[in-house]
C-alpha positions in Angstrom: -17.1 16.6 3.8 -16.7 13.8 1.3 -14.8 10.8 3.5 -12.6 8.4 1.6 -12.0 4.5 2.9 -9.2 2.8 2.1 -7.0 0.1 3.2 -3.0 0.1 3.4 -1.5 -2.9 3.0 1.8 -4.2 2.7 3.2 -5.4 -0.4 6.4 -7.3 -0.1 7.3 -7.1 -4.0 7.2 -3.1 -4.1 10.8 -1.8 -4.0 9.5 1.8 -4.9 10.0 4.0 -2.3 7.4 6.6 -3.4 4.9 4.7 -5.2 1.9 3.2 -4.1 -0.8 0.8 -6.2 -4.3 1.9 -5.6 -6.8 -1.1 -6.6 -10.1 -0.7 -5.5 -10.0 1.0 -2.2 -6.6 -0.8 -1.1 -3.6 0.8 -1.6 -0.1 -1.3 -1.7 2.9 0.1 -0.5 6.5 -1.1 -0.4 7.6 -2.9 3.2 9.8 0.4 4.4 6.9 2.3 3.5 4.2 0.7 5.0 6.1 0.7 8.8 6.9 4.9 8.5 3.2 4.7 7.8 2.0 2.8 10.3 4.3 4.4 12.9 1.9 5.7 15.6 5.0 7.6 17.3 5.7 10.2 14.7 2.9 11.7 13.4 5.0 13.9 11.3 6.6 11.6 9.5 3.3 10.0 9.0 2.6 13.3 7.4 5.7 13.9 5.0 6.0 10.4 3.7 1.6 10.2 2.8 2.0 13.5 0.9 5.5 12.5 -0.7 4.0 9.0 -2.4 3.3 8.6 -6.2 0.1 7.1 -6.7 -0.5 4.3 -9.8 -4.5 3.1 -10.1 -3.2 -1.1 -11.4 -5.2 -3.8 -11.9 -5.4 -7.2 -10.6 -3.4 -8.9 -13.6 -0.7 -6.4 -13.1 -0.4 -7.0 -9.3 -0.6 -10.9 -10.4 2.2 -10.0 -12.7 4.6 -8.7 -10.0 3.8 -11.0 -8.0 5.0 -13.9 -10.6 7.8 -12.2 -11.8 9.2 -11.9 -7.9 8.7 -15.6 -8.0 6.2 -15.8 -4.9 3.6 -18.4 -4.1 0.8 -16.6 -2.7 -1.2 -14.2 -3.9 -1.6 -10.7 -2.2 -5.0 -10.3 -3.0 -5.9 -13.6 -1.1 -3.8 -13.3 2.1 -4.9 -12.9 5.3 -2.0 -10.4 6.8 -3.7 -7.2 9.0 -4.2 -4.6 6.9 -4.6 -0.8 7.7 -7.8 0.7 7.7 -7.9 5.0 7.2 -10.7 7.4 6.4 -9.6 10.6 4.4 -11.1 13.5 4.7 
């Protein structure tokens, strides 16, 4: 089987419910998204909201752009928050 790394990480400017950036081999979700995600007690809503979210491959200068237009200081691909670290199958 072909395995997949990535790494979820939060992204306090997303508002999208469903969508999540991919750049590189991180993938940016909203803050509502990332804790159903992350929540270890329900698998199955682990499950339903992974196979419900809308993808978008961005670059850099368009998660710079949100970023500046939200009016933040730091930059999301410089912080040091925990991230998420997941192997698909």
């Amino acid at each position: 089987m072909d395995k997949q790394e990535f790494f979820l990480r939060l992204c306090p400017y997303m508002k999208g419910i469903k969508e999540a950036w991919i750049i590189d081999r991180r993938i940016f979700v909203s803050p509502a998204i990332f804790q159903l995600l992350t929540d270890q007690d329900d698998p199955e809503t682990i499950s339903l909201v992974a196979n419900q979210l809308i993808f978008k491959a961005v670059s850099h200068r368009e998660l710079a752009e949100l970023t500046n237009s939200r009016d933040f200081v730091s930059s999301m691909t410089k912080t040091t928050e925990v991230v998420i670290h997941f192997v698909r199958m």
